[in-house]
C-alpha positions in Angstrom: -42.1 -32.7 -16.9 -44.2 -29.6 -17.6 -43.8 -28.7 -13.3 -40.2 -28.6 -14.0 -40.1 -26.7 -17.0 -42.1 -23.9 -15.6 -40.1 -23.5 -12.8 -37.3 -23.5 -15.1 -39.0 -20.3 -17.1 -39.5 -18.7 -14.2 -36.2 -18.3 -13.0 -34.7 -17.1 -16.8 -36.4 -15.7 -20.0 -37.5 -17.5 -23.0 -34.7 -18.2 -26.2 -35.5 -18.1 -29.5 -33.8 -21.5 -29.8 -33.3 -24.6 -27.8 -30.2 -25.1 -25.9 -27.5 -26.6 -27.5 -26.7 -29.7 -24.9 -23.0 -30.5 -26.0 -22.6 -26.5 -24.1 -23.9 -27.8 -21.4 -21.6 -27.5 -18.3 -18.8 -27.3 -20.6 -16.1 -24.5 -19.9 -12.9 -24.1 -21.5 -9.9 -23.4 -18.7 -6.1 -23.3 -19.3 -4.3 -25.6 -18.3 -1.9 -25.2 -14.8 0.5 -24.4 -16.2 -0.9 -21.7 -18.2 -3.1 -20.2 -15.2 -0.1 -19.6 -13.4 2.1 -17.4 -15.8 -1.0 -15.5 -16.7 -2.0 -14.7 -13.0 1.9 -14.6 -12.3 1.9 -11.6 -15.4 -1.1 -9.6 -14.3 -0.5 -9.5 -10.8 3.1 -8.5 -11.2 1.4 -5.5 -13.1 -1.2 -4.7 -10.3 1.6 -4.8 -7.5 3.5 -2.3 -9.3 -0.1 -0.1 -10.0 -0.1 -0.6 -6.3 3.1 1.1 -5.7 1.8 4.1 -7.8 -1.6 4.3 -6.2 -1.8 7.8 -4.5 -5.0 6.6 -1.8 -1.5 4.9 -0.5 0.8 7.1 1.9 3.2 3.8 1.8 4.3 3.6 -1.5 6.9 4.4 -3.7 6.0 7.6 -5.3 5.3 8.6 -1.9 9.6 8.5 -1.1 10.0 10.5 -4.0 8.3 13.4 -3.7 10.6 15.6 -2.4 13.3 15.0 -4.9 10.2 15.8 -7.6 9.4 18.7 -6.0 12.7 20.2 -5.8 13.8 19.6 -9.1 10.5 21.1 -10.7 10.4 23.9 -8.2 6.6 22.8 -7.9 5.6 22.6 -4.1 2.2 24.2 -4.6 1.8 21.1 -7.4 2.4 18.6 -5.4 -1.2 17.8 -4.7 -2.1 17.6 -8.0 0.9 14.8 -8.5 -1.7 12.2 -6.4 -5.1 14.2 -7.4 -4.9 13.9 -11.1 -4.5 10.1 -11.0 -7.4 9.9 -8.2 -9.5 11.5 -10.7 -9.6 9.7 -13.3 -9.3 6.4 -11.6 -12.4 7.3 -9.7 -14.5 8.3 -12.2 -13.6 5.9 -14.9 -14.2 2.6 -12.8 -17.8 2.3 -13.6 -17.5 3.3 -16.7 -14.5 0.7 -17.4 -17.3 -2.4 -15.8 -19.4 -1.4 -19.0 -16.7 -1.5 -21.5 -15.7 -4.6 -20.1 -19.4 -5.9 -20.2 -19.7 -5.3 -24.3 -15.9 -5.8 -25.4 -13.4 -8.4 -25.1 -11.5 -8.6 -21.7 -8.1 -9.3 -23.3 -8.1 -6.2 -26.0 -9.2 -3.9 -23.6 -6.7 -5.0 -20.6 -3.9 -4.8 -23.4 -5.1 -1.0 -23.8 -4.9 -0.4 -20.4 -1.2 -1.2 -20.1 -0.7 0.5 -22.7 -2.2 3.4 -21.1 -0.3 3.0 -17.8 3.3 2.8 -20.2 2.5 5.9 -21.5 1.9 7.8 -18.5 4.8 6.0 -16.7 7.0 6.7 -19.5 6.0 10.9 -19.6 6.1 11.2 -15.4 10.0 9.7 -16.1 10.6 11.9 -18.5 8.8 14.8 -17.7 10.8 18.2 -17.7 8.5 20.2 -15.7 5.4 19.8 -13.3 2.4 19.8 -15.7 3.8 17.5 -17.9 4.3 15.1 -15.0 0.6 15.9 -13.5 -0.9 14.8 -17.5 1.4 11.4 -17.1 -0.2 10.8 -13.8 -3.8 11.2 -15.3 -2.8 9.1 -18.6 -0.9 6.4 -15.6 -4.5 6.7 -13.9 -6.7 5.9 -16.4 -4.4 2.9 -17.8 -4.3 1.5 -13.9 -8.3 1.4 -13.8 -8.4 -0.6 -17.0 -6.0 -2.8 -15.5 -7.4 -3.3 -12.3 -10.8 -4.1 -14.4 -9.4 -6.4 -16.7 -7.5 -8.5 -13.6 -10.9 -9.2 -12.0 -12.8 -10.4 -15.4 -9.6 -12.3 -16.6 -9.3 -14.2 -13.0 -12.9 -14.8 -13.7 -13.0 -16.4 -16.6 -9.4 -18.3 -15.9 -9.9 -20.0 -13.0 -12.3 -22.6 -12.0 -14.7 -21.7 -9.6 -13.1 -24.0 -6.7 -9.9 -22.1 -6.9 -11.3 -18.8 -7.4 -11.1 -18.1 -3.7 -7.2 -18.8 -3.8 -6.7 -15.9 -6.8 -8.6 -13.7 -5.2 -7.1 -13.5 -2.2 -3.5 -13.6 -3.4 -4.8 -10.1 -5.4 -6.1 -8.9 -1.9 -1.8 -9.9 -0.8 -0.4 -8.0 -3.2 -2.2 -4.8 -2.3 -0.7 -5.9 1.7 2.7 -6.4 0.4 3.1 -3.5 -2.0 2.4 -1.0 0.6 5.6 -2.3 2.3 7.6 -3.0 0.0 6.4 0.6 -1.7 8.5 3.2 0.1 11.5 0.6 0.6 12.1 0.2 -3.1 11.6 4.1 -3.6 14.2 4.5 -1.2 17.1 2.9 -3.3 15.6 4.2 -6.4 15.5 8.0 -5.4 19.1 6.9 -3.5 20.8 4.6 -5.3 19.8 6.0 -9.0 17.0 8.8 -9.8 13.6 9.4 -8.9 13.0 9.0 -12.5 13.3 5.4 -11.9 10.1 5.2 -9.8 8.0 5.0 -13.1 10.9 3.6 -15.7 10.7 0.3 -13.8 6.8 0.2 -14.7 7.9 -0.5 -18.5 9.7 -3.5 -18.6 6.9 -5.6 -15.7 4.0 -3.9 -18.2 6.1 -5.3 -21.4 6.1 -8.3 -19.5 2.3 -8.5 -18.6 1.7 -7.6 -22.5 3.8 -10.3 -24.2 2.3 -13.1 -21.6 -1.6 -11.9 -22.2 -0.8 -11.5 -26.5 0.6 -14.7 -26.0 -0.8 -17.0 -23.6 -4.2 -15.8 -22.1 -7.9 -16.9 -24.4 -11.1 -16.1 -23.0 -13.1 -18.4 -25.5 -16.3 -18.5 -23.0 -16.6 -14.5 -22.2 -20.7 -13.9 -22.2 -20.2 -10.1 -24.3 -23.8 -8.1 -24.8 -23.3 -7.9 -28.3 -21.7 -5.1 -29.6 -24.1 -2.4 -31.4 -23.7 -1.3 -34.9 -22.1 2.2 -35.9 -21.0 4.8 -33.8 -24.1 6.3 -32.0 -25.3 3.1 -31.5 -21.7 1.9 -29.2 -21.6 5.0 -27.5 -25.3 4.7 -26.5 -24.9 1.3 -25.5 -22.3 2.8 -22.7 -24.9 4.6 -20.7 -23.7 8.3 -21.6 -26.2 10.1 -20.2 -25.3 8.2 -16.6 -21.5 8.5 -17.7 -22.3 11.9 -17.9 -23.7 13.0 -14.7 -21.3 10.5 -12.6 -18.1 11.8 -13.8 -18.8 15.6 -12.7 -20.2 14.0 -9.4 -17.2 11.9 -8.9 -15.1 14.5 -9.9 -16.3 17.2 -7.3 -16.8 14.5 -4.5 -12.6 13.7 -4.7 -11.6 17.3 -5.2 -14.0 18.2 -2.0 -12.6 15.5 0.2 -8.3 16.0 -1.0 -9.1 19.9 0.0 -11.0 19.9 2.7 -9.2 20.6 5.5 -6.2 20.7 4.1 -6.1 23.5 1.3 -9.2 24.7 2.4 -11.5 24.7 5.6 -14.9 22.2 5.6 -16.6 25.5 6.2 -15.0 27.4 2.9 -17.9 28.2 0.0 -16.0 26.1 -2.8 -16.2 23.0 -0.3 -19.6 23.1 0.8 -20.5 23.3 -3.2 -18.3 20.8 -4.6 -20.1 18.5 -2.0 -23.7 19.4 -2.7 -23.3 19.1 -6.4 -21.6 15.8 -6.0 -24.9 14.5 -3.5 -27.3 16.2 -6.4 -25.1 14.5 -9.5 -25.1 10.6 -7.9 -29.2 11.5 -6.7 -29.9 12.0 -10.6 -27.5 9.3 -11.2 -29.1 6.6 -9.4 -32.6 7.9 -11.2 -30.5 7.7 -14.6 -29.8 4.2 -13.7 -33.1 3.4 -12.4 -34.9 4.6 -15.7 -32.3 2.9 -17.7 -33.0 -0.5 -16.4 -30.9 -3.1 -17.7 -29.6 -1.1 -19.8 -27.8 0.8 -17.2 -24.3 1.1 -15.9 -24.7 -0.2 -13.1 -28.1 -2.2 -13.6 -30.8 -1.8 -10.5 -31.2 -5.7 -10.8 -28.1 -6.7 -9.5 -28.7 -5.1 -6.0 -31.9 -7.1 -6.1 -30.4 -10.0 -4.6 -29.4 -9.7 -1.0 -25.9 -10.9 -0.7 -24.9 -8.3 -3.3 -26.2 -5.3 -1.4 -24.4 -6.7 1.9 -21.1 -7.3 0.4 -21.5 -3.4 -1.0 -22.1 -2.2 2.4 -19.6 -4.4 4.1 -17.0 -3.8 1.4 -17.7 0.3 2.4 -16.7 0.1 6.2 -13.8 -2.3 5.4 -12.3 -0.8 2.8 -11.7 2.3 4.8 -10.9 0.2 7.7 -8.0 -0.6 6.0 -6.7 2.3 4.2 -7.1 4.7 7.5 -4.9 2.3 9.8 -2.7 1.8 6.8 -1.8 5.5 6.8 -2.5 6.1 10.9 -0.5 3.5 12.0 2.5 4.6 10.2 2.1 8.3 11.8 1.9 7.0 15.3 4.7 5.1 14.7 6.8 8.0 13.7 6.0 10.6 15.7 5.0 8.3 19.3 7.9 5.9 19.0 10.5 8.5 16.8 10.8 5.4 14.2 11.9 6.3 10.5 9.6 6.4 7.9 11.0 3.3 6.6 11.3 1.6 10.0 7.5 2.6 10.2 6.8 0.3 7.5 8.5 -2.9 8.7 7.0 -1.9 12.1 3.4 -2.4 10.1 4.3 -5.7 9.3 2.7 -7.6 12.2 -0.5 -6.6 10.6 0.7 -6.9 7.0 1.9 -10.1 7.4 -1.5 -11.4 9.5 -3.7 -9.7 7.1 -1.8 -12.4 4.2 -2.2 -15.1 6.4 -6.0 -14.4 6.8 -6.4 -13.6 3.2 -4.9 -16.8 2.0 -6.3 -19.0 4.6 -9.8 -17.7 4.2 -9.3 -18.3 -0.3 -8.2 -22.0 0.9 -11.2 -22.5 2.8 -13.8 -20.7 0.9 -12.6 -22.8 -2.1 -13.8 -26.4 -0.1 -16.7 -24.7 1.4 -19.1 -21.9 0.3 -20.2 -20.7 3.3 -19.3 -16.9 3.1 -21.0 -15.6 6.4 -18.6 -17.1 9.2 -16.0 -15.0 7.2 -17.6 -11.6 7.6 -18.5 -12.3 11.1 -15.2 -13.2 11.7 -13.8 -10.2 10.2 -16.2 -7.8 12.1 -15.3 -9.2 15.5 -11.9 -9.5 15.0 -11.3 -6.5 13.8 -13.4 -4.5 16.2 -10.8 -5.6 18.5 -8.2 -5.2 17.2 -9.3 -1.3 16.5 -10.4 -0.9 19.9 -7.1 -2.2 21.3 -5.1 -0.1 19.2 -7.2 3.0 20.5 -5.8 2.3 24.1 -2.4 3.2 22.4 -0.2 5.5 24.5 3.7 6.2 24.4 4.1 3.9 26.9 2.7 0.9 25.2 5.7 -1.7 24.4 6.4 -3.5 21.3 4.3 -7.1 22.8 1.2 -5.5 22.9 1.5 -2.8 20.0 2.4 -6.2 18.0 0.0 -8.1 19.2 -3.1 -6.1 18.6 -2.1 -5.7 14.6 -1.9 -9.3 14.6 -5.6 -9.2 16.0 -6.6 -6.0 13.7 -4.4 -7.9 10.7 -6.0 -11.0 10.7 -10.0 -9.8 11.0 -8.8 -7.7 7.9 -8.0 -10.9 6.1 -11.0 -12.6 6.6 -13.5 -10.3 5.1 -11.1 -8.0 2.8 -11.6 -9.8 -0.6 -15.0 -11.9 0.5 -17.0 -9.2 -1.2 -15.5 -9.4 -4.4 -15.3 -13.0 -4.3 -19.6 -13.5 -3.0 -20.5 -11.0 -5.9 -18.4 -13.0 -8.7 -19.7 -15.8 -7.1 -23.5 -15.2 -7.1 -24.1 -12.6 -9.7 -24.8 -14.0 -14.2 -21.5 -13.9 -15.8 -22.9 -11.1 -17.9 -22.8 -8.9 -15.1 -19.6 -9.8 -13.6 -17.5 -6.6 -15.3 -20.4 -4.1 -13.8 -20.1 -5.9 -10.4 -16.6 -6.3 -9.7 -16.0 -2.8 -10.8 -18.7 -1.5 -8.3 -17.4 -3.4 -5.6 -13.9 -1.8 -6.4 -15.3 1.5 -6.5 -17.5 1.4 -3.4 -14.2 0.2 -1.2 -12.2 2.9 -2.9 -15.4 5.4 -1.9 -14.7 4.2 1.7 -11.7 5.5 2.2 -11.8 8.4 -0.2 -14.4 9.5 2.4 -12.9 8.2 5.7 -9.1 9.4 5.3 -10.2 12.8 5.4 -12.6 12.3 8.0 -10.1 10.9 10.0 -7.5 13.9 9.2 -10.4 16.1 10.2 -10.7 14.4 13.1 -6.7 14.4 14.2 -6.0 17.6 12.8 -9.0 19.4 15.3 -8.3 16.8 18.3 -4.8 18.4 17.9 -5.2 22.2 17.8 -7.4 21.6 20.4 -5.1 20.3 23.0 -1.9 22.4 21.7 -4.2 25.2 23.1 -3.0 24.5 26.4 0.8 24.8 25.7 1.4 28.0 25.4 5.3 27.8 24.0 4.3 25.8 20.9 2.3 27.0 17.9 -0.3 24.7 16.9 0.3 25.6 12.8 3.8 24.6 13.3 3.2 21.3 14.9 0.2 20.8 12.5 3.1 21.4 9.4 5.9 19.5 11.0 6.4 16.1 9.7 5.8 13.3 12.2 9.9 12.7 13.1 10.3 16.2 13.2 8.3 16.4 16.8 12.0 16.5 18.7 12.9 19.7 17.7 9.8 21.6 18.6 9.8 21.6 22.2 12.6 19.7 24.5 11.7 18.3 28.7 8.4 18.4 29.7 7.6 20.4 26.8 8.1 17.5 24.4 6.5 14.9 26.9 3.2 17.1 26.6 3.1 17.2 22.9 3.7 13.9 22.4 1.2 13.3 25.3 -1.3 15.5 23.2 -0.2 13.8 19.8 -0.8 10.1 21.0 -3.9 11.5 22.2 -5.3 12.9 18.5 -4.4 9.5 16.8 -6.3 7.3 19.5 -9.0 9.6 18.9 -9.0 8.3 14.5 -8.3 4.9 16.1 -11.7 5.4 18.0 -12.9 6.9 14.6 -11.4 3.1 13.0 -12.9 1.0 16.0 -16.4 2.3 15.4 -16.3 1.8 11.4 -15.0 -1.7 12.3 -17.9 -2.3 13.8 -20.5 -0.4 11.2 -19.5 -3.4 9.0 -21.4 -5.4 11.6 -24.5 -4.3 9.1 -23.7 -5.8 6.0 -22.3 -8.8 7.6 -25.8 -9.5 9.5 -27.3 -9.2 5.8 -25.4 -11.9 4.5 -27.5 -14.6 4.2 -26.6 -17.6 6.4 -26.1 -21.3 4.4 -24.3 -22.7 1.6 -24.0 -20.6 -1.2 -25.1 -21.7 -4.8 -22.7 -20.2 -7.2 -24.9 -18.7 -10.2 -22.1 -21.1 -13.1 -23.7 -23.9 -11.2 -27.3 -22.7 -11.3 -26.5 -21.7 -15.1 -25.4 -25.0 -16.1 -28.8 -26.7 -14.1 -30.8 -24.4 -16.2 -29.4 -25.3 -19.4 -29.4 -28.9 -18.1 -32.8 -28.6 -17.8 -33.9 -26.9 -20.6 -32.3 -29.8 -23.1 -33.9 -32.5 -20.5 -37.4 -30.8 -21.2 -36.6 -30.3 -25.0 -36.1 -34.0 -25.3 -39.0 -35.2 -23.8 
């Protein structure tokens, strides 16, 4: 007995008090019934957050830009329309994994829609463009509690076996938003006003409200427990961290939404935005370091290996993803002169593959815990279906430019939500807040930095070969929208730029092939075997612990 309850020591600190054994294994779940209208509510909310997300070129604020910008007269704003909300999701998402850690998921999820009303409500009504750039920032910050609040409240609704399931019906929604996105923009801005785009948010979020006041108890949520008086709560959310990350985040988004495009890589404010975002998350990470458990994002949790993989894998994939989410579309339009609505249903060979894999892989993962085979599977697969997209010319016909999203679709499904799923999986359910909204962050880093890297990329690639046509000015072609190519040049003319242009998107699907396969590294990290969810190791603990107490 006293072997066992050593080893039992070792692996968890000393109470003050025995364990209580009638907690023992016991966790309170709602019923079916229950689950279902209260995952049905919340992600109903997220797909519409989806169709407001700016990182997205496909979705429905995109299709109604135009209309924005002519009635406010506010061309020169339109930046600012996607930037504002960027901002502040960005820098808020760690901060929102420690709120969640030391206050009530439900309270705080309920504050975050009412967040994203308000700012959905002022961009509908707004009368000029500043009023409608402080409801996308108000929008933002209610989206990122949202998002947050999703992740804890699936944690702590579903049963562990059918976790798998939830999560990757959340990774569908993002898939299915960004078609449906510029389609249901199209009959608002159309059929009604542009207005519309953010009035429909009110209703789905009164929706979402009444079913979480109503419905949703969270009776086993392990809270740090709150400090007294005010120094003592702000303290307890890592300011001094909070401090230094927002600025860092802050110049690391406005760095990578100008360069290139308002401004050249090689411009002064650029180059400084970007070395005081690399000196700001340097003294971050010491902050954190110093900080301890105490931290926001606590050092410990990287300590255990499948964490640290799932962060890198979650990097490479999540920009895998947004860069052939917005490429694909472009090559569509300008190569094969499709619509920018035909463009979308033309994505949805890989839309519709990636929610086959994503739902396949939660059924699987949720009778078996290996998690490895799944990012293996997802680095091959998509690897392929990158490079096969990178032999893309105008020429290609619709059986192979089909087949090879199915091939690029379905790797993406495999591995998309595993990261989020291993790290909820593995990690103390006191850290679960701090660790999904990390994960989050880190795939939203990805493509933050990727999508520019990629314009970079196309944008040079471009110039570059335009050099050699003589009759057409590279600015022109750089500024004229995809289905806009046609009127440019006309006989071999055309041909050539289109030639050139199919040539400068292969070279971002090279740019996608060899990130697909950087995910190769946190995927060989991933420890092989069954894995041990940390609930189950919680409950053998406590089991334990009474076990020893008796005796």
């Amino acid at each position: 007995m006293s072997t066992a309850t050593s080893q039992n020591d070792e692996k968890r600190p000393l109470d003050d008090k025995l364990p209580d054994p009638d907690d023992v294994g016991t966790v309170e779940y709602p019923s079916n019934q229950k689950r279902i209208l209260i995952m049905s509510a919340v992600y109903l909310a997220m797909f519409f957050i989806i169709l407001a997300s700016p990182h997205l070129d496909q979705n429905i604020i995109a299709t109604a830009l135009p209309r924005i910008t002519d009635q406010f007269h506010s061309i020169n704003d339109v930046g600012w329309y996607g930037t504002s909300y960027l901002l502040v999701m960005a820098s808020m998402q760690l901060l929102m994994g420690k709120i969640y850690k030391h206050y009530p998921a439900k309270p705080v999820f309920l504050i975050g829609c009412v967040f994203f009303e308000i700012g959905s409500a002022i961009c509908g009504a707004a009368p000029n463009s500043n009023t409608f750039i402080g409801g996308r920032a108000i929008a933002g910050l209610g989206s990122t509690a949202m998002t947050g609040g999703v992740l804890v409240i699936l944690f702590y609704t579903i049963p562990l076996e059918q976790r798998p399931i939830y999560q990757g019906l959340f990774g569908c929604i993002f898939a299915v938003g960004s078609v449906v996105g510029p389609l249901l923009g199209g009959v608002f801005v159309d059929q009604l006003s542009w207005r519309w785009c953010f009035y429909i948010n009110l209703p789905v979020g009164a929706v979402s409200m009444l079913v979480t006041i109503f419905v949703l108890k969270i009776p086993d949520q392990k809270l740090d427990s709150p400090a007294k008086g005010w120094y003592g709560k702000v303290k307890q959310l890592d300011p001094i961290g909070n401090l230094v990350f927002l600025p860092a985040i802050i110049c690391l988004v406005l760095a990578l939404q100008w360069g290139g495009v308002d401004y050249s890589w090689k411009n002064v404010r650029i180059i400084v935005l970007i070395v005081l975002s690399v000196v700001l998350v340097a003294f971050f990470i010491g902050v954190q370091i110093w900080k301890g458990d105490a931290a926001t994002i606590p050092p410990r949790i990287f300590r255990n290996r499948n964490v640290f993989a799932s962060v890198v894998f979650g990097f490479f994939n999540g920009s895998v993803l947004q860069t052939a989410m917005y490429y694909l579309p472009l090559w569509f339009q300008s190569i094969k002169h499709a619509s920018a609505i035909h463009s979308g249903v033309m994505l949805l060979p890989m839309i519709l593959s990636t929610v086959v894999a994503m739902i396949a892989s939660g059924i699987v993962l949720s009778k078996m815990r290996y998690f490895a085979p799944f990012f293996w599977l997802s680095t091959i697969l998509t690897s392929i279906g990158a490079g096969l997209m990178a032999t893309f010319t105008p020429a290609t016909d619709h059986s192979r430019w089909i087949g090879y999203q199915v091939i690029f679709g379905f790797g993406i499904g495999l591995g998309a939500q595993q990261p989020l799923t291993l790290v909820q999986t593995i990690i103390a359910k006191a850290d679960v807040a701090q660790g999904s909204s990390f994960v989050m962050f880190i795939r939203f880093l990805g493509a933050a930095i990727f999508l520019p890297v990629g314009q970079t990329i196309f944008i040079n690639s471009l110039v570059t070969k335009l050099d050699n046509l003589p009759f057409i000015d590279p600015k022109m072609v750089v500024n004229t929208g995809a289905t806009e190519l046609v009127k440019l040049a006309s006989g071999g003319d055309l041909q050539k730029l289109i030639l050139d242009y199919n040539d400068s998107l292969v070279n971002v699907f090279y740019l996608i092939t060899a990130t697909s396969v950087a995910s190769l590294l946190g995927s060989c990290l991933i420890k092989w075997g069954k894995v041990q969810p940390q609930e189950e190791n919680e409950k053998a603990s406590k089991a334990a612990g009474v076990f020893a107490a008796e005796v």
